[in-house]
N, C-alpha and C positions, 0 to 999 in steps of 0.2 A: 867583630864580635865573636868569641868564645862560648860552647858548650863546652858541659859534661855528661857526655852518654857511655863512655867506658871508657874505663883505663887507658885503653891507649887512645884515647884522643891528649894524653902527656905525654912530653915525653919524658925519658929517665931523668935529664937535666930539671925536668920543671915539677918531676913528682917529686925529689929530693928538695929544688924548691919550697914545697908546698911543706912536708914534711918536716921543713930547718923551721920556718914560721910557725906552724902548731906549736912548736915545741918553744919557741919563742913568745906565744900567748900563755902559755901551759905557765912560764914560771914569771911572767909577766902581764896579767889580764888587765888592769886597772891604766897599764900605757894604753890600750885599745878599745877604753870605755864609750869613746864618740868618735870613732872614725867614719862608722854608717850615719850618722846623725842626718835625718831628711830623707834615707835610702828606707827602702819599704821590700820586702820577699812576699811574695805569695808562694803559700805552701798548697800544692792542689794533688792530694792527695786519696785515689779512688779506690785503695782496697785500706783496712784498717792497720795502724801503725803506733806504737809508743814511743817509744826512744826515737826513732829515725822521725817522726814528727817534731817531738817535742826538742828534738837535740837540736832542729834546725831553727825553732823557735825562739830556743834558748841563745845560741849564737847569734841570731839576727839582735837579739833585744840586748846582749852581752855588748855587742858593739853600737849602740846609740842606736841603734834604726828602730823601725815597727813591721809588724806582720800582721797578714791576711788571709783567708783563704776556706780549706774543707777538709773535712776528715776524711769524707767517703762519697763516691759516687753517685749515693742516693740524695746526699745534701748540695748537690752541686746539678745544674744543665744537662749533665749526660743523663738523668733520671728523663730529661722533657726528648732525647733525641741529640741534644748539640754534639758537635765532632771533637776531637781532641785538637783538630786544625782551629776552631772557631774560637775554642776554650785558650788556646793560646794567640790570639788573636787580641779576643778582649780583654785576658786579662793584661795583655804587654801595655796595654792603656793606663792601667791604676798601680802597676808594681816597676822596679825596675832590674828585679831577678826572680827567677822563679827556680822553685824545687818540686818535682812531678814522681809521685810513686803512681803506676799504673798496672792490672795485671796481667794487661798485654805485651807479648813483648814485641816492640818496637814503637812502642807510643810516645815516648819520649823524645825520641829521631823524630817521629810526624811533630809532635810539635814545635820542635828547633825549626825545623821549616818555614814555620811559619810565625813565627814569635821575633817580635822585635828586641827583647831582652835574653840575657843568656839564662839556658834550660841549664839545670842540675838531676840527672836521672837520680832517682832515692830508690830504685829500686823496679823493672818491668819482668813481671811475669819470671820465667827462669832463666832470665838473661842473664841481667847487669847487676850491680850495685856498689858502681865507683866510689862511693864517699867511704861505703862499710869499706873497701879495700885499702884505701888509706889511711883508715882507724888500724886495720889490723898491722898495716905495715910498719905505723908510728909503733906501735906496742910490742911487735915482734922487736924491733930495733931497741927499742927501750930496754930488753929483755936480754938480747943476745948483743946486741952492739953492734948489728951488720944487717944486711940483706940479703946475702950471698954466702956460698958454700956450707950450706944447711941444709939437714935433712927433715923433710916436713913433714906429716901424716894427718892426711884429711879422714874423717872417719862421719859414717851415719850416711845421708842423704844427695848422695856425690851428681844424680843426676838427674834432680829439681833444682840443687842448691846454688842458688846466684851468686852468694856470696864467694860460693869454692871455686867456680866457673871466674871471676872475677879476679882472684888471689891469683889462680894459678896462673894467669894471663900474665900479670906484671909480674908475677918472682918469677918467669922463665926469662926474662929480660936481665936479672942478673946471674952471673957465672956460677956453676958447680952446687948449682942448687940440685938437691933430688925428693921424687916424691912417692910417698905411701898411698892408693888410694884405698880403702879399707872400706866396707861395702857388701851388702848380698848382691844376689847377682843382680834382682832386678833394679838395682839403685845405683848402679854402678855409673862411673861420668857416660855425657853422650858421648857418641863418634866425634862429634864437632872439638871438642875439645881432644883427641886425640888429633885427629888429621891438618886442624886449621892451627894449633897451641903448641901441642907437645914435640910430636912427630917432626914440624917443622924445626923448632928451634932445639934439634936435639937434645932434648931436657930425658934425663933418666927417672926413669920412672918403673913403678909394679903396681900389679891391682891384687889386692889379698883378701882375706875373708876374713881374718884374727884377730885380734886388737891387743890380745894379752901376747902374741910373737913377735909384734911390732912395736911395741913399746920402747924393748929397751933400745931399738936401733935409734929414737926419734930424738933433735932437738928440739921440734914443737912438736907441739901435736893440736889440732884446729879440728875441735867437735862440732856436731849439728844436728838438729832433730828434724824427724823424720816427719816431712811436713804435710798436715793430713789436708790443707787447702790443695794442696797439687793431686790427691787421688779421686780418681772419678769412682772405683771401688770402698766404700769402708771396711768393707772385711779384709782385705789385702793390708789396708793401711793398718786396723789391726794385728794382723800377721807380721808387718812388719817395725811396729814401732818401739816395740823394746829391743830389739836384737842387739845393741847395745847400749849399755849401762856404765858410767867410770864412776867408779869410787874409789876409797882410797886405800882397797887392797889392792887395784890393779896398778894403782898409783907405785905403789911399791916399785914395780916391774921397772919402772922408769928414773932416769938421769934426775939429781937431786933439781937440776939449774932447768929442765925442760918445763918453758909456759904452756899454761891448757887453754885456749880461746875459742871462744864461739861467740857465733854473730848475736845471741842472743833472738828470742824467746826462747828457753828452756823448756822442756815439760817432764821428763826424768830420767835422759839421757849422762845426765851431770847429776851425781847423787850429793844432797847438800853437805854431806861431812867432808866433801871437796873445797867448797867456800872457805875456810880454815886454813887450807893448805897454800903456802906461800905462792906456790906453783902456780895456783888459780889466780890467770890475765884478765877473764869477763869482764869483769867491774872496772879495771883499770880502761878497758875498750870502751865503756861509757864515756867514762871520764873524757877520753882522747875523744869522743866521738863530738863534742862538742866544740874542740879545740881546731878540730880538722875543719868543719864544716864555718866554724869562724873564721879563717884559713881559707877555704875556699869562696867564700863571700866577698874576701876581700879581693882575692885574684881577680875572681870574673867582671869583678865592678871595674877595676884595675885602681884601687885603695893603697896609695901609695903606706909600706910599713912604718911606722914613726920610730923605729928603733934604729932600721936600716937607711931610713931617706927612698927606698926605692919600689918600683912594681915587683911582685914575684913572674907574672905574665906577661909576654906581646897579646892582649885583647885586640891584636887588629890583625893574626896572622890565621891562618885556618888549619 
């Protein structure tokens, strides 16, 4: 049986897998109307979510099956005391995949543990958030036509944000990639993601302060806002959540063909006269995000593809 708790529990072979199939439901939904047919997801979800919710919901019911589950922590066992062990316990009883947003991080490891169906992490605390990273990567690719020898620029929240912690992990896995981290100081990535990510796989990298010097160097560029759930200060989070802003003067500064992506909630990081602008990926990263997560449903169940005749996963290797 197979999890997904981070990226790299794929590998590059079976992310490109996953990756060829989205894109193969993307221009063909209607072959994979009833492939889950009798298959059930519980989505148990304990801090609140829309799209990463509802995106899983969508893809579960997109391919024949049905769905179960919680929005929040309070609607669910853990309000009476239950463990995250027990909660995957009973649920592996009535579903036969589950998807776990938690905002701890490593709760979705404790539940693989112990869960007789395969875990899909949706997101812990400011770890992970494997599905969002292969939303971005279908999209990037859709974009520039590669994964490699790219220059990327994360900007805003570099060091709460799971999503950028996530990304950066798997594009260091392909060649002659480099990256912008762009950032005040206090937001800047953790150590962990230099020592255990970058450093290791000697990936070139800078950490800078500017977003309007950076620009023109960038073929992406991958925003994020500055997430006021992760400060234990208001005033800080305050102090920091405009620091920047892209619209479409700064737009200027940048390469006509460079996509803007973020994981999505917005709050005014992304000024809306950028919606407009061809350049702006968000919305297209919805779209994928549905594609991917039907794409991964299938894997983990191991849903043979009716286009291909075949698994995209070994579901029996670890």
């Amino acid at each position: 049986m197979r999890h997904l708790i981070t990226p790299m529990d794929l590998s590059v072979e079976e992310t490109m897998n996953i990756l060829d199939l989205a894109e193969r439901i993307s221009i063909g939904p209607q072959l994979y109307k009833h492939v889950a047919d009798g298959r059930q997801l519980a989505t148990l979800f304990y801090e609140p979510s829309t799209r990463t919710r509802l995106s899983f919901e969508s893809a579960m019911l997109s391919l024949g099956g049905q769905t179960l589950g919680f929005s929040s922590a309070a609607q669910s066992s853990a309000s009476k005391g239950e463990t995250v062990a027990d909660t995957a316990r009973v649920v592996s009883c009535y579903a036969d995949i589950i998807a776990m947003r938690h905002p701890k991080e490593g709760a979705p490891l404790q539940a693989s543990i112990y869960s007789r169906i395969p875990i899909i992490n949706a997101g812990d605390g400011g770890h992970a958030h494997p599905t969002q990273t292969l939303i971005d990567m279908m999209t990037i690719r859709q974009r520039k036509g590669k994964l490699n020898n790219l220059t990327i620029g994360f900007c805003g929240d570099l060091k709460f944000g799971r999503t950028v912690h996530s990304l950066v992990s798997s594009l260091t896995r392909f060649s002659d990639n480099k990256f912008y981290f762009i950032s005040p100081e206090e937001l800047r990535i953790p150590d962990y993601l230099r020592d255990d990510v970058l450093n290791p796989s000697n990936s070139t990298y800078e950490e800078v302060s500017s977003l309007e010097d950076t620009l023109p160097k960038l073929d992406v560029l991958y925003m994020t806002r500055v997430q006021k759930e992760r400060f234990f200060n208001e005033e800080e989070y305050l102090r920091l959540k405009d620091v920047y802003i892209l619209d479409e003067e700064k737009l200027k500064l940048a390469d006509k063909d460079m996509p803007v992506l973020h994981p999505l909630p917005r709050v005014d990081e992304i000024s809306l006269d950028v919606d407009d602008d061809p350049r702006a990926a968000y919305f297209d990263q919805v779209q994928n995000g549905k594609y991917i997560r039907m794409a991964l449903i299938m894997a983990l169940l191991g849903i043979t593809d009716p286009v291909t005749g075949r698994t995209v996963l070994d579901t029996h290797s670890l």
